[in-house]
C-alpha positions as a Markdown table, in Angstrom:
| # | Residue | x | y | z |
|---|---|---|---|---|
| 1 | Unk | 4.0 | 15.5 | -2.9 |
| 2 | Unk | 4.3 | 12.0 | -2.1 |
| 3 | Unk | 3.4 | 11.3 | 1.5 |
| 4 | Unk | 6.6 | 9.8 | 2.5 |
| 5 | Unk | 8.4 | 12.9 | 1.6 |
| 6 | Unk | 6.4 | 15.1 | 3.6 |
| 7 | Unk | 8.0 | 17.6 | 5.9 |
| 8 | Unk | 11.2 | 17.6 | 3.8 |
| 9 | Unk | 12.3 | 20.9 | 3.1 |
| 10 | Unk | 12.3 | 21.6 | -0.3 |
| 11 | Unk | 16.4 | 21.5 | -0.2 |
| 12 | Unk | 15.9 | 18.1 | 0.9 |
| 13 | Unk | 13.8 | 17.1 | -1.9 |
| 14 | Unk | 16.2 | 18.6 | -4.0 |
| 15 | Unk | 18.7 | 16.3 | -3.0 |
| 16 | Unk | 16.4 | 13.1 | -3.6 |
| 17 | Unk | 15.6 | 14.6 | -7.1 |
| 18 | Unk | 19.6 | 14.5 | -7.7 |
| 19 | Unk | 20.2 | 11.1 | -6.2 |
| 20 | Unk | 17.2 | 10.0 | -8.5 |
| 21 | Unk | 18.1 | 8.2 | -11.7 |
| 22 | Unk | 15.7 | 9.2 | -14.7 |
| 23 | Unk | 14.6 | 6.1 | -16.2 |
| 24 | Unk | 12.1 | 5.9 | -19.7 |
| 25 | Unk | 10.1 | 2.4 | -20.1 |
| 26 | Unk | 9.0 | 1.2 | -23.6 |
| 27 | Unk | 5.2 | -0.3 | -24.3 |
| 28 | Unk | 5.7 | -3.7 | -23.1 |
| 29 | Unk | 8.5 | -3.2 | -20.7 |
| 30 | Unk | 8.2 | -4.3 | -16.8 |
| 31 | Unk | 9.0 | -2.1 | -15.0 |
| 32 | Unk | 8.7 | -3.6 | -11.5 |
| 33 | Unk | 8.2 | -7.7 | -11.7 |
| 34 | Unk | 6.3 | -9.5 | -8.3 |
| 35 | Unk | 9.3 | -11.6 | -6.7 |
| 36 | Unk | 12.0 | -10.0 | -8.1 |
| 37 | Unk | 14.9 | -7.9 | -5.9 |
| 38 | Unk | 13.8 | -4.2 | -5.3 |
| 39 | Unk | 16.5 | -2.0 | -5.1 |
| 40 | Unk | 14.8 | 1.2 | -5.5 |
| 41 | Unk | 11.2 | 2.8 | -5.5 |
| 42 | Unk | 9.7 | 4.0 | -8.8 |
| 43 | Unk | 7.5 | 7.1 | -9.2 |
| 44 | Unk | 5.6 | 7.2 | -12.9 |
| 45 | Unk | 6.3 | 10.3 | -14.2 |
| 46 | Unk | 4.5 | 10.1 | -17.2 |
| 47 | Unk | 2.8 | 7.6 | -19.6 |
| 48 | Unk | 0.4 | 4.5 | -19.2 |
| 49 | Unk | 1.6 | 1.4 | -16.8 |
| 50 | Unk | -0.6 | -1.1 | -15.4 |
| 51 | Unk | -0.7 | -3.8 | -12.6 |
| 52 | Unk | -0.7 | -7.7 | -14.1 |
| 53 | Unk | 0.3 | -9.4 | -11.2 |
| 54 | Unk | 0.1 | -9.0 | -7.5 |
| 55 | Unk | -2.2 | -9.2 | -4.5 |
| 56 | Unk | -5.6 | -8.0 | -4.6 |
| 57 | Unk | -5.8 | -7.9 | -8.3 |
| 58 | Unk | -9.1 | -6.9 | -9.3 |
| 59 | Unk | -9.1 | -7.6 | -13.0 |
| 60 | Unk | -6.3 | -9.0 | -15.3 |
| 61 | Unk | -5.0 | -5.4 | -15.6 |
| 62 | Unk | -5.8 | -2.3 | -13.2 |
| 63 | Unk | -3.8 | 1.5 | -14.1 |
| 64 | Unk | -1.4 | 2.4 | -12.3 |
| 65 | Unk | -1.4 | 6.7 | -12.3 |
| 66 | Unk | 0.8 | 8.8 | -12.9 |
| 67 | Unk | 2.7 | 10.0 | -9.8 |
| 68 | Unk | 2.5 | 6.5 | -8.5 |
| 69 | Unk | 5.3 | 5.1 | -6.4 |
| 70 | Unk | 5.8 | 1.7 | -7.0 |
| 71 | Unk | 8.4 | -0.3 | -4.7 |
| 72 | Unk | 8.4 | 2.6 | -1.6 |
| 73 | Unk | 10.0 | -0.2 | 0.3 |
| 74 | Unk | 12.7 | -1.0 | -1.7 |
| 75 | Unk | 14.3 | 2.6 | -1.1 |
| 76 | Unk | 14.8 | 2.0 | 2.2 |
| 77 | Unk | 14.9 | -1.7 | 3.3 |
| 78 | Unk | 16.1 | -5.0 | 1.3 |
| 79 | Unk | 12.9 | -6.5 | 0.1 |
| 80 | Unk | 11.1 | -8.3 | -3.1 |
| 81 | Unk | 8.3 | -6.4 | -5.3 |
| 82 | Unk | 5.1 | -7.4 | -5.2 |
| 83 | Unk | 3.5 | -6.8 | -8.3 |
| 84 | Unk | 4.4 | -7.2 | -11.7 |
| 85 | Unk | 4.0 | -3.1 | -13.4 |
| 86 | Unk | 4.0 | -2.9 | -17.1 |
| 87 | Unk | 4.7 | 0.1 | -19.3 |
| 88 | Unk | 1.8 | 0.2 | -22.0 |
| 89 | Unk | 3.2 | 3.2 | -23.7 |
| 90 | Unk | 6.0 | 5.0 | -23.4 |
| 91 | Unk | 6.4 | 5.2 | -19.6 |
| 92 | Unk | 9.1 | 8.2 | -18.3 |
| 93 | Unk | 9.7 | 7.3 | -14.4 |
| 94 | Unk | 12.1 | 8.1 | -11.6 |
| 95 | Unk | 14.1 | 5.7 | -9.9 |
| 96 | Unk | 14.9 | 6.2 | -6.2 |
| 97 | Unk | 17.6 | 3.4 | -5.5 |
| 98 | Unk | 18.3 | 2.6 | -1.8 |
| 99 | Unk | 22.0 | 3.2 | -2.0 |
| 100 | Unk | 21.8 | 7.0 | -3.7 |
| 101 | Unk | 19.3 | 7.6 | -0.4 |
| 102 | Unk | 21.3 | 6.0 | 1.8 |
| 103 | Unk | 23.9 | 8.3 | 1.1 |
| 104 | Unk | 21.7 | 11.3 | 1.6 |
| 105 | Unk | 20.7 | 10.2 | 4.9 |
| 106 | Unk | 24.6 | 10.0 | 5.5 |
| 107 | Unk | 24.6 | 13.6 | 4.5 |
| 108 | Unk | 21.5 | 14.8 | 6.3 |
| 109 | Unk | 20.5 | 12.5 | 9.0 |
| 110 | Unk | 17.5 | 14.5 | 9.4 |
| 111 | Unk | 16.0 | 13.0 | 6.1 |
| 112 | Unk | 16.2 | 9.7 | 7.7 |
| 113 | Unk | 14.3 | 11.4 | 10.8 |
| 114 | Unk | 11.6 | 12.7 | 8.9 |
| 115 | Unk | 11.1 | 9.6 | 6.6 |
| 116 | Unk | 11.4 | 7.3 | 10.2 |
| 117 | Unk | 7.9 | 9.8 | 11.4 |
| 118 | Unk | 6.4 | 9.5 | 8.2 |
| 119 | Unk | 6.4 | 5.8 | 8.3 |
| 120 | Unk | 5.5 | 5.7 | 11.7 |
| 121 | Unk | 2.4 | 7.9 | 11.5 |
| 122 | Unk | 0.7 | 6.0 | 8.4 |
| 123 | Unk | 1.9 | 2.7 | 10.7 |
| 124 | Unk | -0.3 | 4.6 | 13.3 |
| 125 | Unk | -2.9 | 5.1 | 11.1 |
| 126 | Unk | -3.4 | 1.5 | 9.8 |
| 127 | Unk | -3.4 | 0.1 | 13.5 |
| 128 | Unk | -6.4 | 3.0 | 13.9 |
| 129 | Unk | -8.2 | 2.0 | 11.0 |
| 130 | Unk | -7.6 | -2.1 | 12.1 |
| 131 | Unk | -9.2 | -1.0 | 15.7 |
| 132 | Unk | -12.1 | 0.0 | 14.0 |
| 133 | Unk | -12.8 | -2.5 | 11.7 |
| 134 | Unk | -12.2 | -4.6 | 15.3 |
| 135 | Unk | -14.7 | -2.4 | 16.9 |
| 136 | Unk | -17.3 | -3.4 | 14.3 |
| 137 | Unk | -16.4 | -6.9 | 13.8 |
| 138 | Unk | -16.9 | -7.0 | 18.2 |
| 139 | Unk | -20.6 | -5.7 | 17.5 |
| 140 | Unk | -21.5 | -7.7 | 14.6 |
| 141 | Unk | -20.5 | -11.0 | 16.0 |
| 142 | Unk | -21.7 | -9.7 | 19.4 |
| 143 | Unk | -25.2 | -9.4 | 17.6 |
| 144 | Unk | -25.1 | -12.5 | 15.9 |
| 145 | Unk | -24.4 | -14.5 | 19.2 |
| 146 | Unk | -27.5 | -13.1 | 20.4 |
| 147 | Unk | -30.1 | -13.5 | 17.5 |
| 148 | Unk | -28.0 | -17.7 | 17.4 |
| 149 | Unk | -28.6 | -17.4 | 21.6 |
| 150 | Unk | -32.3 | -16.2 | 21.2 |
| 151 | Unk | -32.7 | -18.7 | 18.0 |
| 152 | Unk | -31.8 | -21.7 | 20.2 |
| 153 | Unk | -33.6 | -20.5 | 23.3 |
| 154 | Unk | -37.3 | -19.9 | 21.7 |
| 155 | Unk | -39.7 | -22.8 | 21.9 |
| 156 | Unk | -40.2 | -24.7 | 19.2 |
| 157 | Unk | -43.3 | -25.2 | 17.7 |
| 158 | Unk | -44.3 | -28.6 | 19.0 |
| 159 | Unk | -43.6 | -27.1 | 22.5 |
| 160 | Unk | -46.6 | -24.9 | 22.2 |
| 161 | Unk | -50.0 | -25.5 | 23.5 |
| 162 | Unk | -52.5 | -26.3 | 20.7 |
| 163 | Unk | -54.7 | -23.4 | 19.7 |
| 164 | Unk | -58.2 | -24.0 | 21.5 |
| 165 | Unk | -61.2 | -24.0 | 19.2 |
């Protein structure tokens, strides 16, 4: 199950599965392009996509797996994609538009309630994982002030005595 559809009952997932539009790419298609208007998520059913465009791009191309969902934002909030997702076979995917889940929300509010607590825990666990790396970052630059402090303080060579024969 994808994370932001945990603790849905499986009623409730039923009901995104109806308001889902299935969707089939051919090889070649986009299927998400970076700048465009997102007005729904995507999840990759089935079939090879990958990532041509988009931050953090490793290499002209990276796969995109099945079960992916591309977009998550887009179902709930006006935004823009950020990648560029192309279909290199025949891709089958699921489209969650924002205004088929709004109306579910409408419906049962409680979706909204559980999606709201989804969102905030992984929000919750990004900040955790950003104190961390602020933890570390503290003790390395804490350590390299000392070794630039202790550098700066030791004598310098022509400050020593000469050796005595």
């Amino acid at each position: 199950m994808l994370p932001i559809f945990r603790g849905l009952t499986p009623l409730q997932i039923a009901g995104v599965a109806r308001c889902a539009e299935r969707v089939t790419y051919t090889p070649g298609a986009f299927i998400i392009e970076e700048n465009s208007v997102g007005e729904a998520a995507i999840v990759i059913i089935d079939g090879t996509a990958v990532r041509v465009s988009g931050p953090e791009l490793a290499s002209p191309s990276e796969p995109v797996v099945v079960g992916s969902l591309l977009g998550e934002a887009a179902m709930l909030v006006e935004t823009t994609y950020g990648s560029t997702v192309v279909a290199r076979t025949p891709v089958r995917a699921v489209h969650i538009a924002r205004d088929a889940l709004y109306e579910l929300m409408l419906e049962d509010p409680s979706i909204a309630d559980q999606l709201v607590q989804n969102l905030a825990k992984r929000l919750a666990d990004v900040a955790e994982v950003l104190r961390e790396v602020d933890t570390l970052l503290g003790g390395e630059i804490a350590a390299v002030a000392a070794n630039t402090q202790t550098a700066t303080t030791a004598p310098s060579a022509a400050a020593l005595p000469a050796p005595t024969p």
